[in-house]
Predicted model as a PDB file, atoms N, CA, C, CB and O in Angstrom, pLDDT in the B-factor column:
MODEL        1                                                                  
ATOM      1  N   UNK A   1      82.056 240.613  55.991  1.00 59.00           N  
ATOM      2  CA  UNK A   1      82.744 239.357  55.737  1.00 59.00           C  
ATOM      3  C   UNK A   1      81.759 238.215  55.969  1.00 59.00           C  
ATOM      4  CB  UNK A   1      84.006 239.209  56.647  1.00 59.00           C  
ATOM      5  O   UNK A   1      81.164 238.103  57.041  1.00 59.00           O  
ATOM      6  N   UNK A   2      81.598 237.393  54.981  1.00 70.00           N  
ATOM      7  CA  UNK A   2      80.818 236.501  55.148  1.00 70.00           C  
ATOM      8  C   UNK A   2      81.563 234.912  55.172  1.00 70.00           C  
ATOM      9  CB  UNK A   2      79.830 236.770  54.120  1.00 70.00           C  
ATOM     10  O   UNK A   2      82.608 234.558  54.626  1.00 70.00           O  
ATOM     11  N   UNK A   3      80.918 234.377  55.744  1.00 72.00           N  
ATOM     12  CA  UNK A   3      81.340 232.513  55.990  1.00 72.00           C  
ATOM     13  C   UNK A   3      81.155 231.733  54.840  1.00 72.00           C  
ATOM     14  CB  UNK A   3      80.321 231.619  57.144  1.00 72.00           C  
ATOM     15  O   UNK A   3      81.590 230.583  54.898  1.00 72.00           O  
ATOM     16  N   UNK A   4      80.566 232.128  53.734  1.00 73.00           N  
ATOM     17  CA  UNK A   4      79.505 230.883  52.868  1.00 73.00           C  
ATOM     18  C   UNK A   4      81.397 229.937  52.345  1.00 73.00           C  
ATOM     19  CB  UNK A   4      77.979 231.965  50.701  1.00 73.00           C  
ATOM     20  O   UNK A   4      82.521 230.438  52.350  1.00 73.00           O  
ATOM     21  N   UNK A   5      81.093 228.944  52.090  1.00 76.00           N  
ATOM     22  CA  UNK A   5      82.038 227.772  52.126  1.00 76.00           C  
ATOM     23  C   UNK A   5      83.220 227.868  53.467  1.00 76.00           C  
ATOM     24  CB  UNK A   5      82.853 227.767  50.561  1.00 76.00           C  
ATOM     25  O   UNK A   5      84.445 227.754  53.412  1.00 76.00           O  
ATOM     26  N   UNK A   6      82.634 228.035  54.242  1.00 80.00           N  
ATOM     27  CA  UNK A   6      83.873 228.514  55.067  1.00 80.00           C  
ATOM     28  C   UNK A   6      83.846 227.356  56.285  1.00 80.00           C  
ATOM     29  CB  UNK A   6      83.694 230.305  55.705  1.00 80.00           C  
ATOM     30  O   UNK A   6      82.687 226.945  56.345  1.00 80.00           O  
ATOM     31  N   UNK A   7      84.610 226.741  57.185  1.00 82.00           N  
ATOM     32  CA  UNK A   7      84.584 225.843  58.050  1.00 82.00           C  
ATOM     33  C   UNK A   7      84.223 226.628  59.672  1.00 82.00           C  
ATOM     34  CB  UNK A   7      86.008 225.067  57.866  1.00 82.00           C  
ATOM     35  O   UNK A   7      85.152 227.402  59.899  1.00 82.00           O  
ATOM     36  N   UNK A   8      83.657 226.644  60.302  1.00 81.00           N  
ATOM     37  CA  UNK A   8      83.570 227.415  60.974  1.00 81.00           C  
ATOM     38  C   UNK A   8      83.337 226.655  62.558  1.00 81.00           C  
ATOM     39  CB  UNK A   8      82.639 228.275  60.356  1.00 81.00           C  
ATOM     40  O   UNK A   8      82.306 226.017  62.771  1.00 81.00           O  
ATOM     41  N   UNK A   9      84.256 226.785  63.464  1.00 85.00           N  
ATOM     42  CA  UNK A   9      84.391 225.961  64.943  1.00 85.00           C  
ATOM     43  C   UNK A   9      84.094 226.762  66.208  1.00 85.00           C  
ATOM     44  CB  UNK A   9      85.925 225.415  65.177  1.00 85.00           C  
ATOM     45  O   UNK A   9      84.659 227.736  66.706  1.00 85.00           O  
ATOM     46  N   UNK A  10      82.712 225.830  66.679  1.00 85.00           N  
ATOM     47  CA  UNK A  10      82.621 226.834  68.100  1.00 85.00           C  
ATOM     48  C   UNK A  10      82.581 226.113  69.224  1.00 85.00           C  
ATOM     49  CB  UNK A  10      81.336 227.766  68.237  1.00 85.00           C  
ATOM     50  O   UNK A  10      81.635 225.334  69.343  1.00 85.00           O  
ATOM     51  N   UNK A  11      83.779 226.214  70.514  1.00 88.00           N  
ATOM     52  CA  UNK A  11      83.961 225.781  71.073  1.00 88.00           C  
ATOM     53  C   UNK A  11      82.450 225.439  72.643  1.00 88.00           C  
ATOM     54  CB  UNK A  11      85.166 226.378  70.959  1.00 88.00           C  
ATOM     55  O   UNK A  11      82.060 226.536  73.042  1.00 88.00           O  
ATOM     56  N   UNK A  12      81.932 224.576  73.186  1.00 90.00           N  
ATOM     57  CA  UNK A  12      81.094 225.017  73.895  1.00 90.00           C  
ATOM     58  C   UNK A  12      80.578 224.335  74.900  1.00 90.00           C  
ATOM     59  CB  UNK A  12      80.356 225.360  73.289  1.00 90.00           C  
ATOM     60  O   UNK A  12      80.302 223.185  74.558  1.00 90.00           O  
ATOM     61  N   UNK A  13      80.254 224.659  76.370  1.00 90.00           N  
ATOM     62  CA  UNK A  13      80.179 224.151  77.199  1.00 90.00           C  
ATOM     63  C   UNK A  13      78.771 222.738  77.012  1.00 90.00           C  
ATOM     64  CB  UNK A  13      80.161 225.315  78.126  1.00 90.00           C  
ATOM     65  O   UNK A  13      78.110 222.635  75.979  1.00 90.00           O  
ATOM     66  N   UNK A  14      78.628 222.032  77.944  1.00 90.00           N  
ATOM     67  CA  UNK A  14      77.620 220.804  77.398  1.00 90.00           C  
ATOM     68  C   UNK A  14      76.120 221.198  77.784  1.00 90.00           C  
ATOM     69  CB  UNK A  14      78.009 219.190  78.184  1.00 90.00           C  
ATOM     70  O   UNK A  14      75.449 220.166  77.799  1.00 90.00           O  
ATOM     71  N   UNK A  15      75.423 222.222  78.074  1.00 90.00           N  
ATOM     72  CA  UNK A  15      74.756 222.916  78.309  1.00 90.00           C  
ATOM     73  C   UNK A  15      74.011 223.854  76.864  1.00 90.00           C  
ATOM     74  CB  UNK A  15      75.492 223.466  79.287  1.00 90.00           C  
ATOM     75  O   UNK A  15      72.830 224.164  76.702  1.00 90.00           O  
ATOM     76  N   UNK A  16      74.744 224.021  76.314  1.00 91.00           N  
ATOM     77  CA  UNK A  16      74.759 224.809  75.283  1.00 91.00           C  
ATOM     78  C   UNK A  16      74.292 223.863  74.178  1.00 91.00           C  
ATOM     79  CB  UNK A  16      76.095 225.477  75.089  1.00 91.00           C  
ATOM     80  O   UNK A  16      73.168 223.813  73.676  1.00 91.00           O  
ATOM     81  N   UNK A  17      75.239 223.210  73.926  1.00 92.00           N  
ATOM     82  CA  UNK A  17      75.456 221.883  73.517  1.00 92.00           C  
ATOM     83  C   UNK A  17      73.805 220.915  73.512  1.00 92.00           C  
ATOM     84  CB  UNK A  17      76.698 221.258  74.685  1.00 92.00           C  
ATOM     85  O   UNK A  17      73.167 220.613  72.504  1.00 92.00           O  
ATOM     86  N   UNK A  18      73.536 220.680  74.585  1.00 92.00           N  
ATOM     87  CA  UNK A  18      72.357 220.243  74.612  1.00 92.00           C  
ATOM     88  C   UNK A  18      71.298 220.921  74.199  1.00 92.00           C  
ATOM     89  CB  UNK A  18      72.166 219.929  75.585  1.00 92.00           C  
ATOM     90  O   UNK A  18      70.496 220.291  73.510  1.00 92.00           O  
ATOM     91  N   UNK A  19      71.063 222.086  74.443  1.00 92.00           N  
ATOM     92  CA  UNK A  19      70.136 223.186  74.064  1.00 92.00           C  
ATOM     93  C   UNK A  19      69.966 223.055  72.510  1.00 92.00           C  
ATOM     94  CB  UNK A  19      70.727 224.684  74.508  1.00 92.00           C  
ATOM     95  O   UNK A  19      68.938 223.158  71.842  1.00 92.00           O  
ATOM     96  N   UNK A  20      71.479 222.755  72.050  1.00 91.00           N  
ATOM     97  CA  UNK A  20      71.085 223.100  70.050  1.00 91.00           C  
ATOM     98  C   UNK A  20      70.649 221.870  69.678  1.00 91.00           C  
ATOM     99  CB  UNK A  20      72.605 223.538  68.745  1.00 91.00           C  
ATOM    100  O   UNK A  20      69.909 221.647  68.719  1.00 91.00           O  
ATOM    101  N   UNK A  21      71.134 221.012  70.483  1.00 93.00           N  
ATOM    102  CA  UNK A  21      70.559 219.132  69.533  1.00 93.00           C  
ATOM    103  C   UNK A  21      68.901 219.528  70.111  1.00 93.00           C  
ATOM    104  CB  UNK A  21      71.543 216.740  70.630  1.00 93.00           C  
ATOM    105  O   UNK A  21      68.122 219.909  69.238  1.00 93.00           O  
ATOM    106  N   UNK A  22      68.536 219.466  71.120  1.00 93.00           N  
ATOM    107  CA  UNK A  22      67.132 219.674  71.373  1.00 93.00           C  
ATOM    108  C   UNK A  22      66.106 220.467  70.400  1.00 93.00           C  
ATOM    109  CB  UNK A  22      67.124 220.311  72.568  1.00 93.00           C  
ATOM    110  O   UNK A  22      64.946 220.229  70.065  1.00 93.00           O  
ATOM    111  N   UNK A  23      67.253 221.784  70.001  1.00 92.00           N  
ATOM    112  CA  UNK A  23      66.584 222.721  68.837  1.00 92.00           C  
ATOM    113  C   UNK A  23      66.558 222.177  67.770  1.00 92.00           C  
ATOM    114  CB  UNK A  23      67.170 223.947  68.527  1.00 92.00           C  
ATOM    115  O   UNK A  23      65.591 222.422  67.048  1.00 92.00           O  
ATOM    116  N   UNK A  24      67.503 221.339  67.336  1.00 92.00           N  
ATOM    117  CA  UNK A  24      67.509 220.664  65.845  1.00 92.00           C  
ATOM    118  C   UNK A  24      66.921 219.488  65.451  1.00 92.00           C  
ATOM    119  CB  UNK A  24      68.698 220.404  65.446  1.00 92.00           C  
ATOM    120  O   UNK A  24      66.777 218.968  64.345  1.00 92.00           O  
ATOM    121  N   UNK A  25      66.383 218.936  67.363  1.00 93.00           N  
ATOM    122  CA  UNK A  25      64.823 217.687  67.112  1.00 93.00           C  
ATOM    123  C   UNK A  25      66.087 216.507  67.158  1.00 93.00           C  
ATOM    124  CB  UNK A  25      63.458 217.758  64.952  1.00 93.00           C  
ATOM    125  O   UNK A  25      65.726 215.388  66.797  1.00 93.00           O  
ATOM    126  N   UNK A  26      67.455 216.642  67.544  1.00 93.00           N  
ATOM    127  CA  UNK A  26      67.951 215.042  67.838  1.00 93.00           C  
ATOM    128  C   UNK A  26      67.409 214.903  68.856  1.00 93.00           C  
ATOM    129  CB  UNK A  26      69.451 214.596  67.999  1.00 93.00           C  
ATOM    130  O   UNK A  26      67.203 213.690  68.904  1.00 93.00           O  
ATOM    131  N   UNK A  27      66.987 215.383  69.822  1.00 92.00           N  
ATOM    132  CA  UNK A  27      66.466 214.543  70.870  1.00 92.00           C  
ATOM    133  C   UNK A  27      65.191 215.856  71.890  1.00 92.00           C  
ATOM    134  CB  UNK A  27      68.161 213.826  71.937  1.00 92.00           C  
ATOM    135  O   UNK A  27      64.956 217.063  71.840  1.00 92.00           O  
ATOM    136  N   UNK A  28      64.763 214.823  72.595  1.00 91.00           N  
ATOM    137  CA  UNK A  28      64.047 215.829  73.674  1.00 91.00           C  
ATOM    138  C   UNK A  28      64.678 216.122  74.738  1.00 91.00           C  
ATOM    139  CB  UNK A  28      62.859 215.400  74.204  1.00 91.00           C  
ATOM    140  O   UNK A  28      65.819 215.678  74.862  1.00 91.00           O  
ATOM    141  N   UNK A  29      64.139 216.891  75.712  1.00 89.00           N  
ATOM    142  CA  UNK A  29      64.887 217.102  77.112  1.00 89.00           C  
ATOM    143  C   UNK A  29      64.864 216.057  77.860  1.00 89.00           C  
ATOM    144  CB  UNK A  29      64.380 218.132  77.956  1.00 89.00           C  
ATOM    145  O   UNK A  29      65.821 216.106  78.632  1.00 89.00           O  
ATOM    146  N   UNK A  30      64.027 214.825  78.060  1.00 90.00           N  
ATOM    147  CA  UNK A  30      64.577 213.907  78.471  1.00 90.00           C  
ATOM    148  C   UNK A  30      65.113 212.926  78.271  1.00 90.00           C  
ATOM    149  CB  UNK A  30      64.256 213.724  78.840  1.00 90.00           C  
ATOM    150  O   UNK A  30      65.050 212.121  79.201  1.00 90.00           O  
ATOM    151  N   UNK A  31      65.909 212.476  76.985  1.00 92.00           N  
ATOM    152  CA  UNK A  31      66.310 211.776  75.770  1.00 92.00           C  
ATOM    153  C   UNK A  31      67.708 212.219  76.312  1.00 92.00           C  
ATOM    154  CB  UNK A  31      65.688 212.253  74.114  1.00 92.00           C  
ATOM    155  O   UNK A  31      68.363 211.196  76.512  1.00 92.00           O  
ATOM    156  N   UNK A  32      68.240 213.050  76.546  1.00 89.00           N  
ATOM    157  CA  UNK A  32      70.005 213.386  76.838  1.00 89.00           C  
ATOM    158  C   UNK A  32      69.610 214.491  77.609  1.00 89.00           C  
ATOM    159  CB  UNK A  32      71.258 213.839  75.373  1.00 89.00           C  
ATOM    160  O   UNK A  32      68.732 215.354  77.620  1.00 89.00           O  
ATOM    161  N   UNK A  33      71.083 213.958  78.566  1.00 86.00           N  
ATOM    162  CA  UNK A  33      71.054 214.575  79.944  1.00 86.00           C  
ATOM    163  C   UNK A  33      72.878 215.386  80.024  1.00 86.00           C  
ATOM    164  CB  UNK A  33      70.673 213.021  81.353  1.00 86.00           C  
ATOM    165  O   UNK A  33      73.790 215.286  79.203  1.00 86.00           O  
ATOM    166  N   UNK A  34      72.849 215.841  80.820  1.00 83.00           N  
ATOM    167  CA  UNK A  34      74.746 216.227  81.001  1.00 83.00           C  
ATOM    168  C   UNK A  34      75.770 214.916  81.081  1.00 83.00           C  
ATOM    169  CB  UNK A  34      75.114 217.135  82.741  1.00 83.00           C  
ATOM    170  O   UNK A  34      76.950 214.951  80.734  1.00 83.00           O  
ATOM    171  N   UNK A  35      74.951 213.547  81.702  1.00 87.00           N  
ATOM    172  CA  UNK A  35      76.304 212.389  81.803  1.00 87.00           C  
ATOM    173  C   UNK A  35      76.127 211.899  80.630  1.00 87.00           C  
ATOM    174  CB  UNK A  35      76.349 211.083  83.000  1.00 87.00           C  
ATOM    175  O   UNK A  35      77.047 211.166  80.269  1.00 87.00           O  
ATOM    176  N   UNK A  36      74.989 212.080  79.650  1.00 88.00           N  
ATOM    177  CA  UNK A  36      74.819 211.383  78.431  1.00 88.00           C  
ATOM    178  C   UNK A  36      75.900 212.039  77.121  1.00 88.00           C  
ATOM    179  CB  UNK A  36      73.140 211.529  78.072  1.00 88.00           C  
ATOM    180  O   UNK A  36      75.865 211.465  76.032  1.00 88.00           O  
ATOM    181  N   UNK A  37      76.809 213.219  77.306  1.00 90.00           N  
ATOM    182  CA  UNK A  37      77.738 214.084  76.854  1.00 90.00           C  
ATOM    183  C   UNK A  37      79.174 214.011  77.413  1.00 90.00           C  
ATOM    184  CB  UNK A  37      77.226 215.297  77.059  1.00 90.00           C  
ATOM    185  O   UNK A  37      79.606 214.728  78.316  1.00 90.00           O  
ATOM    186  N   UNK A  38      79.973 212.882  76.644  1.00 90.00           N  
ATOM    187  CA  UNK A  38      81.346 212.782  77.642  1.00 90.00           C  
ATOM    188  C   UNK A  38      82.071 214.123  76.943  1.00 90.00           C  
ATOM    189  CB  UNK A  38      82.473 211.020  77.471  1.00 90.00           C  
ATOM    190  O   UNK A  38      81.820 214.769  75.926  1.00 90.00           O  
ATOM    191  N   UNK A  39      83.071 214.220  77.967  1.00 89.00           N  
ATOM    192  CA  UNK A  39      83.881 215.491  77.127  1.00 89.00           C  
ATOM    193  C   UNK A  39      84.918 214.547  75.984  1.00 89.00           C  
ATOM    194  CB  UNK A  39      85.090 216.692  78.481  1.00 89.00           C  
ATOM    195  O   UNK A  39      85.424 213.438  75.811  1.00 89.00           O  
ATOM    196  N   UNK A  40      84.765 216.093  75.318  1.00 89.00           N  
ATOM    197  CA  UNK A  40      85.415 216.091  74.281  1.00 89.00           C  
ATOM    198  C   UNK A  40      84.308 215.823  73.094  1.00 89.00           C  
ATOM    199  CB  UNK A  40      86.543 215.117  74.437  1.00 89.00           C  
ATOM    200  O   UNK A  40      84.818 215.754  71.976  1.00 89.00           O  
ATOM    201  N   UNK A  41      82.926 215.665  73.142  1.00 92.00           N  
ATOM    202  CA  UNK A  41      82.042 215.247  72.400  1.00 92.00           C  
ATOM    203  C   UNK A  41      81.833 216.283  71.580  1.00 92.00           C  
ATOM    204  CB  UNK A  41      81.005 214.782  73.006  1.00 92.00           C  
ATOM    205  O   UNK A  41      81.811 217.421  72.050  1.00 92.00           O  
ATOM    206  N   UNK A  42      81.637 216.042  70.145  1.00 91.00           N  
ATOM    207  CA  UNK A  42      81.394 217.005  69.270  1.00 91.00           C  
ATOM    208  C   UNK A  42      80.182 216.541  68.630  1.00 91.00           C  
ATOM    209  CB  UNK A  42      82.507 217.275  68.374  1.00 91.00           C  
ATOM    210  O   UNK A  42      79.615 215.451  68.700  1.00 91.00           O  
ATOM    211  N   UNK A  43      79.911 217.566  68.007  1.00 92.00           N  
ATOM    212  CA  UNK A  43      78.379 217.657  66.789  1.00 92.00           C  
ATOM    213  C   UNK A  43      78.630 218.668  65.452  1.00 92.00           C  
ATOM    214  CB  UNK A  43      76.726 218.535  67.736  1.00 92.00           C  
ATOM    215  O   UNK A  43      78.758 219.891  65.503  1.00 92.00           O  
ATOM    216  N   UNK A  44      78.659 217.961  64.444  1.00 91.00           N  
ATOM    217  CA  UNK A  44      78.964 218.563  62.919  1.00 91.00           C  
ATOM    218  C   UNK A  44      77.400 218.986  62.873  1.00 91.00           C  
ATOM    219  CB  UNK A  44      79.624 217.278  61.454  1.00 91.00           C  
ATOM    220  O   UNK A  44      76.450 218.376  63.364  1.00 91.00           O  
ATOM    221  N   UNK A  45      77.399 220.119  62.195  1.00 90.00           N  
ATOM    222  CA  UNK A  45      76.561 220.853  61.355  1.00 90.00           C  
ATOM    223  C   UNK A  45      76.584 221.827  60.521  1.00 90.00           C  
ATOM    224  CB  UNK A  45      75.952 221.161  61.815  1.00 90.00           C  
ATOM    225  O   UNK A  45      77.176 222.883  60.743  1.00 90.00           O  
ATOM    226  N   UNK A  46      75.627 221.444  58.973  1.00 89.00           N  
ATOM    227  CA  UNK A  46      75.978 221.833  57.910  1.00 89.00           C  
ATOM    228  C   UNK A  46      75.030 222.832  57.950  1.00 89.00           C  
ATOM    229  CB  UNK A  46      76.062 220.934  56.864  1.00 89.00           C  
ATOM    230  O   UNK A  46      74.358 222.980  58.970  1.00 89.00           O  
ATOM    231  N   UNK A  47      74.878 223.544  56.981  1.00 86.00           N  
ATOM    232  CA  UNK A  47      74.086 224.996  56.720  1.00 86.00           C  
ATOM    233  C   UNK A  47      73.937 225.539  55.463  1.00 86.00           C  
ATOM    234  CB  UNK A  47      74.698 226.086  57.375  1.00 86.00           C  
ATOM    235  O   UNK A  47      74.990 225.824  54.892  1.00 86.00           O  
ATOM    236  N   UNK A  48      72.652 225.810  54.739  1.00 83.00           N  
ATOM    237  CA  UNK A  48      72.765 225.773  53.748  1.00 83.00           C  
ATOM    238  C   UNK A  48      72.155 227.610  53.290  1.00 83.00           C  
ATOM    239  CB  UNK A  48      72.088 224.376  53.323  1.00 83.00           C  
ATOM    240  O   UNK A  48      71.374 227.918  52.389  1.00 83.00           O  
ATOM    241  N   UNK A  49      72.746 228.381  54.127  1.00 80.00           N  
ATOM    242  CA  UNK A  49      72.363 229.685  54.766  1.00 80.00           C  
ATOM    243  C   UNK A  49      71.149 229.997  55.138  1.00 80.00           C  
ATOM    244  CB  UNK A  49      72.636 230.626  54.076  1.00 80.00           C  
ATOM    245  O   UNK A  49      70.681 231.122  55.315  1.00 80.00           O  
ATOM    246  N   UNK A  50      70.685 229.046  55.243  1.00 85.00           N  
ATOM    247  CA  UNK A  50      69.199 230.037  56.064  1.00 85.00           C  
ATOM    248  C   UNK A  50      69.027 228.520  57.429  1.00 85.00           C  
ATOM    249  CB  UNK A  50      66.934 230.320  54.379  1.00 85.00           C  
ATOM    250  O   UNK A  50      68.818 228.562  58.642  1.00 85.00           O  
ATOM    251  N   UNK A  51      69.193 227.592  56.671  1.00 87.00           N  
ATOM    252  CA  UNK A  51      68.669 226.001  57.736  1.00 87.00           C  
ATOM    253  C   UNK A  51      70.026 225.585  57.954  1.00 87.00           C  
ATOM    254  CB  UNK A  51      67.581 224.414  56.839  1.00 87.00           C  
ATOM    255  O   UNK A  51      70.924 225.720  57.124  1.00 87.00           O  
ATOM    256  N   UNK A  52      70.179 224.957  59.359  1.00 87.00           N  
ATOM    257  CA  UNK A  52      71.158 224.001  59.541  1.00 87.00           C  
ATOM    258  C   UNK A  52      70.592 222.646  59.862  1.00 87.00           C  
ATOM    259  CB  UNK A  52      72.054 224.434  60.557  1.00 87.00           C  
ATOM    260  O   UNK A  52      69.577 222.375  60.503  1.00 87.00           O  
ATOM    261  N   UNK A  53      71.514 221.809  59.248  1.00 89.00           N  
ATOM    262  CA  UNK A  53      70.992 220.537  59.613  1.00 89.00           C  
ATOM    263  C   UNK A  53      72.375 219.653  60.441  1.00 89.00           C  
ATOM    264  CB  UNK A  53      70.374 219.747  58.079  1.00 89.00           C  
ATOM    265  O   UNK A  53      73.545 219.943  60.192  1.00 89.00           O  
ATOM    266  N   UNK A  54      71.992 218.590  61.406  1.00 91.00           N  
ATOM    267  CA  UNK A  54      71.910 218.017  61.901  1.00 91.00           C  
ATOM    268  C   UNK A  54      73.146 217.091  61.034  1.00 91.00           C  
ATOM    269  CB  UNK A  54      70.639 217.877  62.192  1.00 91.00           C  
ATOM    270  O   UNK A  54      72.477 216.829  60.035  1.00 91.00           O  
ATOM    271  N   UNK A  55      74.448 216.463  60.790  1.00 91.00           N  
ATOM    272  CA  UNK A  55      75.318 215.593  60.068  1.00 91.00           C  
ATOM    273  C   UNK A  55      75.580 214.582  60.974  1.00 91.00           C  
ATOM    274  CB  UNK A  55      76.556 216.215  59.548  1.00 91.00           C  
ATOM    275  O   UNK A  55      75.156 213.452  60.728  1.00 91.00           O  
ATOM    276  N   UNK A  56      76.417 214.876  62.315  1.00 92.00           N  
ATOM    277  CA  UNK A  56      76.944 213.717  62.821  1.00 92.00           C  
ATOM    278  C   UNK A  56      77.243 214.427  64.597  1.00 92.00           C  
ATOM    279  CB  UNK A  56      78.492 213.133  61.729  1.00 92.00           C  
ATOM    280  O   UNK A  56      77.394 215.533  65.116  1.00 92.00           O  
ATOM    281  N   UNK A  57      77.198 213.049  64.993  1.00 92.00           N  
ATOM    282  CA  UNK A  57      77.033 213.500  66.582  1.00 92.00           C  
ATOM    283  C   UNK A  57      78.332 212.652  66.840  1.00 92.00           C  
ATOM    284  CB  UNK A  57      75.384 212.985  67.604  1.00 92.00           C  
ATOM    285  O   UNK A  57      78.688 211.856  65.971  1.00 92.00           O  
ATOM    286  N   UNK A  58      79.186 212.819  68.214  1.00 92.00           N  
ATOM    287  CA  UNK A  58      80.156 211.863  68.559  1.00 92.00           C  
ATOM    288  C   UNK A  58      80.334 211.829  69.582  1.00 92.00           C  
ATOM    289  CB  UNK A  58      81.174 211.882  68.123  1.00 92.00           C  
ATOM    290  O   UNK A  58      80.961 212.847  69.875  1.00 92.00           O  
ATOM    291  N   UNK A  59      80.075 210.929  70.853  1.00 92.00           N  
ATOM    292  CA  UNK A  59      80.032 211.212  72.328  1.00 92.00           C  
ATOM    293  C   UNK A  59      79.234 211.443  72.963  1.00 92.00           C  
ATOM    294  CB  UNK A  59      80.534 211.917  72.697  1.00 92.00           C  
ATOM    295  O   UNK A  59      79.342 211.726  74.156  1.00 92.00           O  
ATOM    296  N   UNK A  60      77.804 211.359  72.065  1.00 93.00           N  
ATOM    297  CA  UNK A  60      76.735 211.584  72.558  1.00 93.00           C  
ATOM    298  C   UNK A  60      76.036 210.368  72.988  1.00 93.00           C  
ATOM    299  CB  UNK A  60      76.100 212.303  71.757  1.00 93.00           C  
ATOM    300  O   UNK A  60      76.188 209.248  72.501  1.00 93.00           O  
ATOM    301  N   UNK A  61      74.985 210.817  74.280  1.00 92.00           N  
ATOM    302  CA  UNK A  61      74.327 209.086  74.134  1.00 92.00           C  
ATOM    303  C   UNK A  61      72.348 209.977  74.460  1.00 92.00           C  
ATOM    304  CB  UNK A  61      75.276 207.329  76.212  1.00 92.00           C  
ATOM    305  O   UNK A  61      71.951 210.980  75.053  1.00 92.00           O  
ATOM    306  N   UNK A  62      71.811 209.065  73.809  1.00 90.00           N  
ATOM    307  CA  UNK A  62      70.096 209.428  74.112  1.00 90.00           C  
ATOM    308  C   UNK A  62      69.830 208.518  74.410  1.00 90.00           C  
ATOM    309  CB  UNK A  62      69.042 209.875  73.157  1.00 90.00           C  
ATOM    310  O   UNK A  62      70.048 207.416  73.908  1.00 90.00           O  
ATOM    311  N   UNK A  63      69.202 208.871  75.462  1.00 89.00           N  
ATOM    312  CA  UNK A  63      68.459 208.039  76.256  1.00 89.00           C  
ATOM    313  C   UNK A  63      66.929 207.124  75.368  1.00 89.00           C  
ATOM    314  CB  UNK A  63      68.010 209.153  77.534  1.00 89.00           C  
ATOM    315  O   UNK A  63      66.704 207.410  74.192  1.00 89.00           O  
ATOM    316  N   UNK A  64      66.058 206.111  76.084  1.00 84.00           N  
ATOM    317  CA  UNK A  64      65.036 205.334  75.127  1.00 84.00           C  
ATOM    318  C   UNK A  64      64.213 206.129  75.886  1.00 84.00           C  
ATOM    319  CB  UNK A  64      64.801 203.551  75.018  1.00 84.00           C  
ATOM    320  O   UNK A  64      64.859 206.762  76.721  1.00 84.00           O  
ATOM    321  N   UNK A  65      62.408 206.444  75.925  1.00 74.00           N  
ATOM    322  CA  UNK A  65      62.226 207.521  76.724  1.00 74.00           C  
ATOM    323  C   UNK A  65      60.708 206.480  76.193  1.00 74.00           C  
ATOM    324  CB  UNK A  65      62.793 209.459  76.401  1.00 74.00           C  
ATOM    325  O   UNK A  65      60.222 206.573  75.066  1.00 74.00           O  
ATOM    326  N   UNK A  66      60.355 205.862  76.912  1.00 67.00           N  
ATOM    327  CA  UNK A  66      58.562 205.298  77.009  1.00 67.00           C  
ATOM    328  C   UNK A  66      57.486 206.459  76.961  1.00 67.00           C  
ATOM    329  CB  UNK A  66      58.176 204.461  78.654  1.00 67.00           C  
ATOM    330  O   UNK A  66      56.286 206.190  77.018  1.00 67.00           O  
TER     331      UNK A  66                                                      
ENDMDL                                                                          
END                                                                             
């Protein structure tokens, strides 16, 4: 069974959460932190089966980083 057009929701602690924006280059590890993630904050991402990209963040905050 495959996903392709399919909507697909994964629920996830802010830990996790941080780990994939870091992987997808929204930010570095010191750019967003755990208070910079209020709950309930989500992150859309699209996929075009092999790459995902990066759409929209909400609740997130990054830090300015000199």
């Amino acid at each position: 069974m495959g996903y392709a057009g399919k909507i697909v929701v994964v629920v996830s602690h802010v830990t996790l959460m941080r780990g994939l924006l870091i992987h997808l280059g929204y930010a570095d590890y010191h750019q967003i932190s755990r208070e910079g993630m209020a709950n309930s904050s989500h992150i859309l991402i699209e996929s075009d089966g092999t790459d995902f990209f990066l759409k929209e963040t909400l609740g997130i905050t990054k830090k300015l980083v000199k």
